[in-house]
NUTOR-80528 format. One record per atom (N, C-alpha, C): x, y, z. Coordinates in steps of 0.1 Angstrom, whole numbers, plus 2048, in hexadecimal, padded with zeros to 3 digits. Atoms other than C-alpha are relative to their C-alpha. Example, Ala and Ser with C-alpha at 12.3 -4.5 7.8 and 13.67 -1.06 7.14 Angstrom:
residues 2
8097F4800/87B7D384E/80980C800/7F77F5800/8897F5847/7F880B808/
This chain:
residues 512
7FD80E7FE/27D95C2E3/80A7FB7F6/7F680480A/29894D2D3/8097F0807/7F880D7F8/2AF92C2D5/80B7FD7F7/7F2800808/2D291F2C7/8007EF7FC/7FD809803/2D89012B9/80A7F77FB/7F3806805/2F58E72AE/7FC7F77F9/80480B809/2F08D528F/8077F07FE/7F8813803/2FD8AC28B/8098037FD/7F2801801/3218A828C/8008017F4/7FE80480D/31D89E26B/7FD80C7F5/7FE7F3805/3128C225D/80780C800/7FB7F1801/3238DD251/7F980A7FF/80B7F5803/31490024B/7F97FE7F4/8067FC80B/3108FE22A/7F77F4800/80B80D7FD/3018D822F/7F380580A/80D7FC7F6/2EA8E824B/7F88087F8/8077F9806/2DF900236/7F67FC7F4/807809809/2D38EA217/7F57F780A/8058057F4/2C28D3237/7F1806801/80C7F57F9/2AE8F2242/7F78047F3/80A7FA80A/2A18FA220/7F87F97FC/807809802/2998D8219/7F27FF806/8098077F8/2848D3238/7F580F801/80C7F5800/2768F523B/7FD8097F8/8047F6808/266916229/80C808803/7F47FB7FE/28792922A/7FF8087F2/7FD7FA801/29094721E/8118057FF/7F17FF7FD/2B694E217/80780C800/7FC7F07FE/2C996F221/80D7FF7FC/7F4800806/2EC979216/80B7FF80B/7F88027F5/30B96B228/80680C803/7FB7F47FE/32098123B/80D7FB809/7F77FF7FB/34098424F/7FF805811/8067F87F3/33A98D275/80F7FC808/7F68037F5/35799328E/7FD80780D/8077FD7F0/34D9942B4/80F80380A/7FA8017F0/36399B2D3/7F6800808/8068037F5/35298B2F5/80480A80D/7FB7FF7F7/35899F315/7F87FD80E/8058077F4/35499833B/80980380A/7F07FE7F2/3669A235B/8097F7803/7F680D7FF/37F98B367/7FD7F680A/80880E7F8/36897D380/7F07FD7F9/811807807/348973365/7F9809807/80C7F67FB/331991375/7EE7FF7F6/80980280A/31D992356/7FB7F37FA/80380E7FF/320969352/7F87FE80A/8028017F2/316968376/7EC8067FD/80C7FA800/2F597B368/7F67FF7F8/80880580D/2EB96B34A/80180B7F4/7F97FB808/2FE986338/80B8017F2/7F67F8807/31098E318/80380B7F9/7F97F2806/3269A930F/8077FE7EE/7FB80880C/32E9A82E7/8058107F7/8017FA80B/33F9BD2CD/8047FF7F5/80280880D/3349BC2AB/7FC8107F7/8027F8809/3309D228E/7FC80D805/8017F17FC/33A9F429E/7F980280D/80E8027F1/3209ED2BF/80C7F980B/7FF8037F3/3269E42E2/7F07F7803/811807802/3039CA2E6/7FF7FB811/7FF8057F2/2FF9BD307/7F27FB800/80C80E804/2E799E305/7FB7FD809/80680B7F5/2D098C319/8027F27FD/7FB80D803/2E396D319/8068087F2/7FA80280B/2F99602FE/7FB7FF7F6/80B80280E/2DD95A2E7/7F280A800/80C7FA7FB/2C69712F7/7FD80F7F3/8057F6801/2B59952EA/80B807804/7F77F67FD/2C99B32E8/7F980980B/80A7F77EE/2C19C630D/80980F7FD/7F87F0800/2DB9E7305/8097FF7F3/7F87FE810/2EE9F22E5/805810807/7FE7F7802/306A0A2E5/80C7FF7F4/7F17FD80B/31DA182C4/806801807/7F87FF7FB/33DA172CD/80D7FA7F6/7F6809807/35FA0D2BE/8077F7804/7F58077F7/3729F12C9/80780280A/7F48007F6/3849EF2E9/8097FE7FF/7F2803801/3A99F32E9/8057FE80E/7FD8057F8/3AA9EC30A/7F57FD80E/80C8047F6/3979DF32B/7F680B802/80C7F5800/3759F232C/7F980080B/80A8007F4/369A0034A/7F28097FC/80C7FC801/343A0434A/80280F801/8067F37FD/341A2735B/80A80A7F5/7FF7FA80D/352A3433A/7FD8027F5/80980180C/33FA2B323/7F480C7FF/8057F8801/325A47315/7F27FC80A/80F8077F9/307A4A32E/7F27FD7F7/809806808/2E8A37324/7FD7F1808/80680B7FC/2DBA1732B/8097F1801/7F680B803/2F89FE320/80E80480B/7FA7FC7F0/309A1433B/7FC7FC80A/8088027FA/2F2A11354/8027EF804/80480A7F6/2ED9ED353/80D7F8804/7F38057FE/3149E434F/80280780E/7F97FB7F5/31D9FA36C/7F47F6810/80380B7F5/2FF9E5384/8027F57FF/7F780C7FD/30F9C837D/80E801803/7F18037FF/3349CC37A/80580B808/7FC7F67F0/3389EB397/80E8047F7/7F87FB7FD/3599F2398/80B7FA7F2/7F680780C/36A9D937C/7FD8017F4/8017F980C/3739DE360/7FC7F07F6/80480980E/3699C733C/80A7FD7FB/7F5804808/3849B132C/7FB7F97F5/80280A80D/3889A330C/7FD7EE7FF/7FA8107F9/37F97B310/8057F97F2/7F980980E/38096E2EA/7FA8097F8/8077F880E/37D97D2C5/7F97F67F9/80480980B/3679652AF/7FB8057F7/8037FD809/36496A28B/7F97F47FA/80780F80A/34A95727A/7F58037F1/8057FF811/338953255/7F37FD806/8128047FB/31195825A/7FA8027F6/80A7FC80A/2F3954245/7F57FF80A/80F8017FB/2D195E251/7FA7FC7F8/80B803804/2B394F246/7F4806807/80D7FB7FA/28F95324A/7F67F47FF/80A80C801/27693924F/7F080A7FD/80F7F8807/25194423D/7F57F6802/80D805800/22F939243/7FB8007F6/8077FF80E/21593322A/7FC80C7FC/7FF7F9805/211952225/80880D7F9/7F37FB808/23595B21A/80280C80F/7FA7F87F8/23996D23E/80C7FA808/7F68057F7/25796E252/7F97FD80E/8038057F0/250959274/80D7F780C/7F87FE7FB/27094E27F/8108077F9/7F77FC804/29395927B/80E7FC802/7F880A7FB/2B3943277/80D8087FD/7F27FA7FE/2D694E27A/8097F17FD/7F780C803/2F093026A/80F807803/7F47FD7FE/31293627A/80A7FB801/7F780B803/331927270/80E80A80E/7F47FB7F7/34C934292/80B7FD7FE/7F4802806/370939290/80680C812/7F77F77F5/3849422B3/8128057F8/7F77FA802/39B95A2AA/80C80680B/7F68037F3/3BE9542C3/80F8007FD/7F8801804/3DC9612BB/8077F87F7/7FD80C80D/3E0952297/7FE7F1801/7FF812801/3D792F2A2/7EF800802/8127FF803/3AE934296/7FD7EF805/80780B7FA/3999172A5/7F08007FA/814801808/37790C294/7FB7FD80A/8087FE7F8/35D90E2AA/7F77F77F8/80D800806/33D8FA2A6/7F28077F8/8087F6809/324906289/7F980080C/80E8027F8/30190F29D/7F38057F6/80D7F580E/2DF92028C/7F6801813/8097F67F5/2CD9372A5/7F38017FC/80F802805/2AA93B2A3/7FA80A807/8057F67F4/2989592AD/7F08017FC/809802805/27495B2AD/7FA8137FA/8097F77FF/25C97829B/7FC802808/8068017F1/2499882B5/7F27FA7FB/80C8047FF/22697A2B9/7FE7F17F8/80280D807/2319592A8/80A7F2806/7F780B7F5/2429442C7/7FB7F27FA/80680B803/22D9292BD/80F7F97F3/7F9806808/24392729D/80B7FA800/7F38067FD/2639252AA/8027F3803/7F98117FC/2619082BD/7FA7F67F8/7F880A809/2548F72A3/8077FF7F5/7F4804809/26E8F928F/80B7FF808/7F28017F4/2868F62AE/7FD7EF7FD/8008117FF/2728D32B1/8007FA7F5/7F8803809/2758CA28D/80D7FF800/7F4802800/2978D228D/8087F880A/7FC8097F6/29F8BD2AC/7FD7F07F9/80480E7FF/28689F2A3/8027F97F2/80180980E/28B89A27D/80F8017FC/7F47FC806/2AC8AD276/80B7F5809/7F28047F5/2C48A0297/803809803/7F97ED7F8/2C98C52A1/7FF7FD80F/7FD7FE7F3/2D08C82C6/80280E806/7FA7F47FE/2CF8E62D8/80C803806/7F57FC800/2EF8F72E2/8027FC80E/7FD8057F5/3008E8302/80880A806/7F77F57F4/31490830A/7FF80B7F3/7FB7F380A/31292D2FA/80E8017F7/7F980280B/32692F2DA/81180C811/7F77FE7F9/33E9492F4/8077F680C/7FB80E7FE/34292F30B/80A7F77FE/7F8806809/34E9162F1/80F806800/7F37F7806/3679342E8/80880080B/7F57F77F6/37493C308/8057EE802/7F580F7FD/37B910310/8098007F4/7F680280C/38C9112EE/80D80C802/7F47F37FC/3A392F2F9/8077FC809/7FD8067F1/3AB91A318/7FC809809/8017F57F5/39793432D/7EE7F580B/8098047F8/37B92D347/7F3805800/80D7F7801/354936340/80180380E/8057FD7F4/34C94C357/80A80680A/7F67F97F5/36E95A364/8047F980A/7F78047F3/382957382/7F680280D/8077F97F6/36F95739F/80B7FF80E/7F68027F0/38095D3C4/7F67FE809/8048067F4/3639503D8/8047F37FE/7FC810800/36B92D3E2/7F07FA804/809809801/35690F3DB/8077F07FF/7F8810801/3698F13E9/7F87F680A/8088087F5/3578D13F7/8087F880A/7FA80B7F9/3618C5415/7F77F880A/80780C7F6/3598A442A/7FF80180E/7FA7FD7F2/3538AB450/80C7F7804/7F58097FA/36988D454/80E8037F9/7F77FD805/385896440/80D805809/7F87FB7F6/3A789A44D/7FF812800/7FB7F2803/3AD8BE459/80C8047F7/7F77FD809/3CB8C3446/8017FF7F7/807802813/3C18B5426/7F480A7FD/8097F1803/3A38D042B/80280C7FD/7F77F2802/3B88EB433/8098007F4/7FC7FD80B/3CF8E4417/7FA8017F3/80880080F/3B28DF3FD/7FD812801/8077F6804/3A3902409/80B80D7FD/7F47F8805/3C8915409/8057FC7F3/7FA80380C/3D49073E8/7F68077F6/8067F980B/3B59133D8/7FE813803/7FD7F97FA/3B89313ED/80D80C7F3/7F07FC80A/3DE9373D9/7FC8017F5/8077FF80A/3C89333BA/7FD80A7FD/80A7F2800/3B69523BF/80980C801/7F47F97FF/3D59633CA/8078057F1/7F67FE80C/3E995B3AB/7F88007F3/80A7FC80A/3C995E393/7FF80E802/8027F77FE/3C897E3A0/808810800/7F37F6800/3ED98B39B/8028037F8/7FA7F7809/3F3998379/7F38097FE/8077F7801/3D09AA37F/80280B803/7FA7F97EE/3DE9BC39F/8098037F6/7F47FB806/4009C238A/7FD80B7F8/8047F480E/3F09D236B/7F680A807/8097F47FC/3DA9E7380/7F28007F8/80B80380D/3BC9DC36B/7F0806807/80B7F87F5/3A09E4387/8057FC80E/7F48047F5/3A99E33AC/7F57F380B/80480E7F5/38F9C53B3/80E7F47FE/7EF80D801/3B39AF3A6/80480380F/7F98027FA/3C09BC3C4/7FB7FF80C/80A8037F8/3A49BB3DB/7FA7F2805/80280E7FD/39C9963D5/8117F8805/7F67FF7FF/3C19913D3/8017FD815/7FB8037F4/3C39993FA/7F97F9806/80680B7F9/3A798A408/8037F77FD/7FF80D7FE/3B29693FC/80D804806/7F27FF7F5/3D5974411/7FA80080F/80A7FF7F2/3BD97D42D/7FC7EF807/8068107FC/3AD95F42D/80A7F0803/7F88037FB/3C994C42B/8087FE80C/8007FD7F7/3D995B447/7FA7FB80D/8108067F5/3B795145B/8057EE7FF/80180C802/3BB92B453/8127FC809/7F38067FB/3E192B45C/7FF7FE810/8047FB7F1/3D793C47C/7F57F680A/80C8067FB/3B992B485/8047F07FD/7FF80F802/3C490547B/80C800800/7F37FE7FA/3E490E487/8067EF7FF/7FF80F7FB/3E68E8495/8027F87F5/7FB80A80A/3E68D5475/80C8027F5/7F3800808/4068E5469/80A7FF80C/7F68037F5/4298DD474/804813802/8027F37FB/42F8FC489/80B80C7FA/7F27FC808/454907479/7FB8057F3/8027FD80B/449904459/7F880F7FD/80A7F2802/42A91C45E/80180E809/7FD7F47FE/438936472/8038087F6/7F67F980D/45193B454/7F58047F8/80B7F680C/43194043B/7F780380C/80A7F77FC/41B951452/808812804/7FA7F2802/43696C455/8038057F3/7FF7FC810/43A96A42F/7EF8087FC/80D7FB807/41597042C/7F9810803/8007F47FE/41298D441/80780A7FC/7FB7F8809/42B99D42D/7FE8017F4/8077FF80E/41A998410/7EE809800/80A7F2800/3FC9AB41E/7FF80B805/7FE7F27F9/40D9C742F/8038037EE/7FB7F980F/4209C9409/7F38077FA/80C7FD80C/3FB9CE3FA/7F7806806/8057FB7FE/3ED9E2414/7FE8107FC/8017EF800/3F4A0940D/7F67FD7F3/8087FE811/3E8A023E6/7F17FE7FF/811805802/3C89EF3F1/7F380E80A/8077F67F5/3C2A0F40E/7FA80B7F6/8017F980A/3C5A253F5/7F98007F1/80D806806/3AEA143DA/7F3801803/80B8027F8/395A153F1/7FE80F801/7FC7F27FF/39CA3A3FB/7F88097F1/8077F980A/395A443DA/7F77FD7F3/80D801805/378A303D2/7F3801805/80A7F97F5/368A3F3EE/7FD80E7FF/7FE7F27FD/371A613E6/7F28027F9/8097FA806/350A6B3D2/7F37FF811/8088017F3/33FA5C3FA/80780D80A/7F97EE7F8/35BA7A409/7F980A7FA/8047F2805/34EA943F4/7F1805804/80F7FE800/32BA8A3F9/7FC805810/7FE7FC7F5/332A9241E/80380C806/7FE7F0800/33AAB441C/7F580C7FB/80E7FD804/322ACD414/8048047EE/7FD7FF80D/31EAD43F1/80E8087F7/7F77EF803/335AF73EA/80B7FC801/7F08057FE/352AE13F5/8017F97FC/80280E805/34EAC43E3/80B8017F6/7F67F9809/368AD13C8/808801807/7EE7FA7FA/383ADC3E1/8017F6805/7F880A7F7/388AB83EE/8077FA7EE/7FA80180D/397AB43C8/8117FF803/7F38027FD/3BAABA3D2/8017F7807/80080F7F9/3B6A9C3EC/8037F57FE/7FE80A807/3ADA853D2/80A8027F9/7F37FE806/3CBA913BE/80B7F980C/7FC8077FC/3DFA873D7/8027F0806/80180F7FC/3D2A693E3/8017FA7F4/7FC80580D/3D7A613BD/8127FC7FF/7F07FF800/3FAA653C1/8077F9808/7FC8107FD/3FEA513D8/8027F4800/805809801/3EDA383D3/8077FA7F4/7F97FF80A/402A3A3B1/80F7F9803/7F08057FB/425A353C7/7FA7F3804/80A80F7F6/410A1B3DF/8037F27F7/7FD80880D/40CA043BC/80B7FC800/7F4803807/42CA083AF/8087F280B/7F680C7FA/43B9F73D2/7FB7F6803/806813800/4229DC3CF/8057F97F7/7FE80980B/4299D23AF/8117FA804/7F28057FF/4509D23B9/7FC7F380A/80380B7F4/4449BA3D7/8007F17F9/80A80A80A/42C9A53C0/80A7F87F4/7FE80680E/4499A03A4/80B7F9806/7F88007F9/46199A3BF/8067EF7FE/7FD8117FC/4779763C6/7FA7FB808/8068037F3/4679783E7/7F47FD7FB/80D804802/4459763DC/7FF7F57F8/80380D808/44995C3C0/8097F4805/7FB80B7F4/45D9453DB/7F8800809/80C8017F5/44094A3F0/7F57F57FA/806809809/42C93D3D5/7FE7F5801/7FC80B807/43C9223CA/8037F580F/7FA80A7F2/4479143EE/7F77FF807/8098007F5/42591A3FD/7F57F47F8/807808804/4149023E3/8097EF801/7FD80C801/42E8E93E3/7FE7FC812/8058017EE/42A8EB40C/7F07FB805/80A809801/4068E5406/7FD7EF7FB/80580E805/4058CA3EF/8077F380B/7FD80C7F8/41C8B440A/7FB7FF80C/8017FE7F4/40C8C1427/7F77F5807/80780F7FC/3F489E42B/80D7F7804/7F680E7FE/410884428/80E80C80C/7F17FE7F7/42989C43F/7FD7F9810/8028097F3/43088A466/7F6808807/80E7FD7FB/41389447A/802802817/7FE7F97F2/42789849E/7FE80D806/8027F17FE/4248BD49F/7F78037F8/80B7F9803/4058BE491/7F57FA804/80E8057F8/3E98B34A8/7F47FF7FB/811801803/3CC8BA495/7FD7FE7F1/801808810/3D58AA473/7FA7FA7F9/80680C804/3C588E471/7F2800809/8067FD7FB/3AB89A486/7F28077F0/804801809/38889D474/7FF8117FB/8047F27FF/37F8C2464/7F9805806/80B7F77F9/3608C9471/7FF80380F/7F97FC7F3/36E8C2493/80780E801/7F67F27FE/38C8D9493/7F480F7FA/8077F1805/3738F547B/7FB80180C/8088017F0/35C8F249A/803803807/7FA7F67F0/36F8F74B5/80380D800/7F77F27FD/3839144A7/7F28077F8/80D7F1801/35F92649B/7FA7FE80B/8028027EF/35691D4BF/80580A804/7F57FC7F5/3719294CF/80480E7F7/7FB7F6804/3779484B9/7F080C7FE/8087FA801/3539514BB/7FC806811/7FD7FC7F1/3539524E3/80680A7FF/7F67F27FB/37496A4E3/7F98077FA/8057F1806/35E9824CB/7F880580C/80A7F87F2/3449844E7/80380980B/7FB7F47F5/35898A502/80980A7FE/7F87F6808/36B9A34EF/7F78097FC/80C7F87FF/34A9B44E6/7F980380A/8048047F7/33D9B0504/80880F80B/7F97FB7F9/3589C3513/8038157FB/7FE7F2809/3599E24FB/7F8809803/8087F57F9/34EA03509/7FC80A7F4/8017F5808/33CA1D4F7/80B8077FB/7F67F1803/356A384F9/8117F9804/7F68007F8/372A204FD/8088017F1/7F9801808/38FA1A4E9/8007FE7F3/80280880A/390A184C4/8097EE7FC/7F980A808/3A79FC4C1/7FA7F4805/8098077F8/38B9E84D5/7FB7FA7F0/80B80880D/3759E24B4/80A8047F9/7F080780B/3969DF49F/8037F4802/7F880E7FF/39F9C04B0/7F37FA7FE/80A80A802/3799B54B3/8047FD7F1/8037FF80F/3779BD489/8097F57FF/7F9808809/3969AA485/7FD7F2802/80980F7FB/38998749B/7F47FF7F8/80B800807/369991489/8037F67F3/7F880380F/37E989467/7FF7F0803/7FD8097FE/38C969475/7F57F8800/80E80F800/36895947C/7FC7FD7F0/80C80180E/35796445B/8097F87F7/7F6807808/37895544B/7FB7F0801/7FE8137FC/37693045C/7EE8007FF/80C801800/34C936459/7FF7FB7F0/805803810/34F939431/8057F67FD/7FB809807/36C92242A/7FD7F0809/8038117FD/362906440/7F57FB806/80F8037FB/33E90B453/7F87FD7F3/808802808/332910434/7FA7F47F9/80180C805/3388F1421/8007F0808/7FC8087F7/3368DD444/7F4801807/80A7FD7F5/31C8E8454/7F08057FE/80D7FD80A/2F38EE44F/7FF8107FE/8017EC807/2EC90D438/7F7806809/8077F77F4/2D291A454/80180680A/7F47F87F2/2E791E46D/80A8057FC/7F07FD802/30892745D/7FC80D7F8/8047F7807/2F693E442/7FE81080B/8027FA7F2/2E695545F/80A806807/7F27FE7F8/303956473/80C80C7F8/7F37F6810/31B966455/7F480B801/8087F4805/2FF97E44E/7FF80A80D/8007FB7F6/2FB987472/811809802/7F17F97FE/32498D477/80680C7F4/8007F680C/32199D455/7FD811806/8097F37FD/30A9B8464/80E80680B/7F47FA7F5/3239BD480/80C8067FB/7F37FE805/3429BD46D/7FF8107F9/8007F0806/3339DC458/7FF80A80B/8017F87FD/3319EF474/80D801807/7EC8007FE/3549E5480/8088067F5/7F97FB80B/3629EB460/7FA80E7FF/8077F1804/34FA0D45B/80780880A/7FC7F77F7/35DA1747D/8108017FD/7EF800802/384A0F474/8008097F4/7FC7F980B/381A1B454/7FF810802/8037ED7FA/373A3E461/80F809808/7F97FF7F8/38CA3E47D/80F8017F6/7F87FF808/3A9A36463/80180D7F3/8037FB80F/39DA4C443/805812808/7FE7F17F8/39EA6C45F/810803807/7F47FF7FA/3BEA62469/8088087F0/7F87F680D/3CCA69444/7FF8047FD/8017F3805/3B8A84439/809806807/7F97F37F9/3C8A97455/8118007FE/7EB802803/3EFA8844E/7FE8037F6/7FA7F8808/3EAA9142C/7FC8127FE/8007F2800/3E1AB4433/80D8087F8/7F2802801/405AC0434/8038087EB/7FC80280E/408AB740F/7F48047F8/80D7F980A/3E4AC5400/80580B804/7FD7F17FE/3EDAE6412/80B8047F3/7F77FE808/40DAE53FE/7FA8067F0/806802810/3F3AE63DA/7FC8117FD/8077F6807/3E9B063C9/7F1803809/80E7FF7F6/3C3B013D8/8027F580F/7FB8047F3/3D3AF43F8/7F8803809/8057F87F7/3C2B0D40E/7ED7F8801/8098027FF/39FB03401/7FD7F67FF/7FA80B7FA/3A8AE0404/7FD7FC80C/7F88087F2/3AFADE427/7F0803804/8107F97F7/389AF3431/7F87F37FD/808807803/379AD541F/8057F9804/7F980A7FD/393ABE42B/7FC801811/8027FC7F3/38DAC9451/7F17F9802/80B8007FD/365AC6449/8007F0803/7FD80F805/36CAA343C/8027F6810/7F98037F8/381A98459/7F1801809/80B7FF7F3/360AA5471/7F27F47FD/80880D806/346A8C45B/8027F6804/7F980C7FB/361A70461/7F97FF80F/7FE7FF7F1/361A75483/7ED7FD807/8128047FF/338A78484/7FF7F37FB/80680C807/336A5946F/8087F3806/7F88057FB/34EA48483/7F67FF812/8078027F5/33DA4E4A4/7ED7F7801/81180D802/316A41495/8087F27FE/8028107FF/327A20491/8047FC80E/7F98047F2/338A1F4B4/7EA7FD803/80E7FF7F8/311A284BC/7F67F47F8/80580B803/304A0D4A4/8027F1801/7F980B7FB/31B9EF4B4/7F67FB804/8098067F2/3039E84D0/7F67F27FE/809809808/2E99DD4BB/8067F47F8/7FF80B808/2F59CB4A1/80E7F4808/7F780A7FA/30F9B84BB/7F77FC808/80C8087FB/2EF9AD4CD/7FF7F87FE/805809808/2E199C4B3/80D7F27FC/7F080C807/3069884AA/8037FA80E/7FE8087F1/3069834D3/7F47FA808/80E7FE7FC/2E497C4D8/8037EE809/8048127FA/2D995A4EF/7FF7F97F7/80780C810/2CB94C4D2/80B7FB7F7/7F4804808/2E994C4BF/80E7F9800/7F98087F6/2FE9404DA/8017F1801/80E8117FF/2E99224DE/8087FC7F1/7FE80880E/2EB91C4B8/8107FF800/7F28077FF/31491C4BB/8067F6805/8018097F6/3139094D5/8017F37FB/80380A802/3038EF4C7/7FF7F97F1/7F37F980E/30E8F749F/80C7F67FF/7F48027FD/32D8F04AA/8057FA809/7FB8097F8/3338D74C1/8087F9800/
């Protein structure tokens, strides 16, 4: 049990400390020097969890909370650069970083150096019963240091909760102590100009059903561009490949809104960026195929029988290497004129897009929940009879186009049923198309992944262990193809349930 607290404007440390001795049985320990670095993914994972990540005197600590108990310790030396969990020595501070942060990596958020004295508070019989921490902070920011509010932490002995709080409620009711309105990191990271908690790329924008459409659409695409361009020197530097992953889905999504609310733009204008935009996600498709490819590859190997698990090794070498060229011509894309004229002319095209004339745009001034409505109406129909229509053994590019209409709903479901429409019905719905979508997506990706094993053949034969390569590469290729056919055979089902009467009904009437 423990708590933090901020002493009266009017104290300093060394004033708080005289304070504390006054009022209570205190014990005084010798000051010291402490310098911390904070870390955290770039989207708050570990904030997101009641998590902090800290390093301090040679350790890696990873906290319960910012004031919390230490939950994992590992030695370690400083990070010289972004720390991805599944590097770190196995153990437990492994373990629990890798089920939180998956795939991304740990960045630096702030250094704070601060002057501490511990104390001890003592009962009558000269034992220790709580335990005070006096800390004077100091954000350390490229030579321009920032004082931080003092605090004094308070952690309790074990079996002496009782004590703590009263001396938490002393120090509130006699002193003017307050407890702490935001973790001392926190503090650090608003004083750095950064954001507790990271960047996130889901959207959380409120909108009015009555609200013009176009002033909707431009709130949820501008913030949209946000996420984009929060998400471009991640993508550049290659830092983990969720930068480039979140990165597209807000291009995706976009795309969706231009498409789907077509009507509240002038039509000239948005041709020209919706051809800009789909070249901005053909540019960033090989690098993101290929990311995927071989963050999958440990699910390839496990597909093979064991004895060959090793000879799909040259595979991933190549798909490395590609994936290596793939980058490079994104980043040319990404640093491009084209792209930062895309930028810049697609936000100033937003911010006028309310006050522009409204003759060629029909559904402008029209309210949102209308136009969202209709077109998740009308875009949930064409899925049916497009499902509806899809044979066992027929074509693959049948459930390619469903998957991609699939996209289009769950898009206009999150960015505008959501915040528009009751969470009982709209929640449901997403979860339902959710189920679908994975077995659409499971089936393309199979169908695609077997297409490239086999084009890059060719080029693994070429390798030294070429030969033993291709036997595992061949097996591979037969898995795909198996795993590829259970979802054709698992459609049925879970397209029932997403076409069922019942759910019909509820669009119906949803969305009217």
């Amino acid at each position: 049990m423990s708590a933090e607290l901020l002493p009266p404007d009017s104290l300093t440390l060394d004033a708080t400390e005289v304070v504390l001795s006054a009022g209570l049985a205190v014990d005084d320990g010798h000051p010291r020097e402490l310098d911390r670095i904070f870390y955290d993914t770039f989207d708050g994972l570990l904030h997101a969890e009641g998590l902090a990540l800290v390093h301090e005197e040679g350790r890696l600590v990873l906290l319960d909370g910012p004031t919390g108990g230490e939950r994992a310790v590992l030695a370690a030396p400083r990070p010289n650069a972004p720390l991805s969990p599944s590097t770190l020595a196995p153990g437990p501070l492994r373990d629990a970083l890798c089920d939180v942060c998956g795939i991304r990596v740990l960045l630096a958020l702030v250094q704070v150096h601060s002057r501490v004295r511990p104390m001890r508070v003592l009962d009558d019989e000269r034992k220790t019963v709580v335990r005070i921490r006096l800390e004077e902070p100091e954000l350390i920011s490229n030579g321009a240091d920032t004082m931080l509010r003092p605090r004094v932490r308070l952690g309790a002995v074990r079996g002496y909760d009782n004590e703590l709080e009263r001396v938490v409620g002393a120090l509130e009711s006699e002193l003017g102590f307050k407890v702490a309105d935001q973790p001392l990191v926190d503090e650090a990271v608003r004083a750095a100009g950064g954001v507790p908690g990271g960047v996130q790329s889901k959207l959380k924008i409120a909108l009015r059903p009555d609200q013009r459409s176009d002033e909707a659409a431009s709130g949820v695409l501008l913030r949209l561009l946000e996420v984009i361009e929060a998400n471009l020197d991640g993508t550049l530097a290659d830092i983990d490949s969720e930068f480039l992953h979140d990165l597209r889905v807000s291009v995706r999504r976009s795309r969706a809104v231009q498409r789907e609310l077509k009507r509240v733009f002038p039509p000239d204008e948005l041709a020209r960026f919706r051809a800009e935009f789909k070249w901005l996600q053909q540019a960033t498709g090989d690098a993101r195929d290929l990311d995927v490819y071989l963050l999958e590859f440990d699910e390839y190997q496990a597909m093979v029988p064991e004895s060959m698990r090793g000879d799909l090794e040259p595979l991933r070498g190549v798909l490395r290497e590609r994936r290596e060229g793939a980058h490079q011509e994104m980043v040319q894309a990404l640093r491009s004129e084209r792209a930062a004229n895309l930028f810049a002319e697609w936000r100033t095209f937003l911010d006028g897009l309310v006050s522009m004339p409204a003759v060629e745009r029909p559904d402008a001034a029209r309210p949102i929940a209308e136009v969202a409505g209709r077109r998740i109406r009308k875009v949930y129909k064409r899925m049916v009879k497009m499902g509806k229509a899809i044979e066992p053994a027929g074509p693959a590019e049948d459930y390619h186009e469903l998957r991609k209409k699939g996209k289009e709903l769950r898009y206009l479901l999150e960015l505008f049923a959501t915040p528009l429409y009751p969470e009982d019905v709209v929640k449901p719905m997403i979860k339902t198309l959710k189920s679908l979508q994975d077995v659409l997506g499971r089936h393309q990706d199979r169908e695609v992944q077997t297409a490239t094993v086999r084009a890059l053949a060719d080029e693994v034969a070429s390798l030294r262990e070429g030969p033993r390569a291709l036997m595992a590469m061949g097996v591979l290729v037969e898995r795909l193809g198996e795993d590829e056919q259970a979802a054709r055979s698992a459609f049925a089902e879970r397209f029932e349930a997403f076409a069922s009467k019942d759910q019909r009904q509820v669009v119906k009437e949803t969305f009217a």
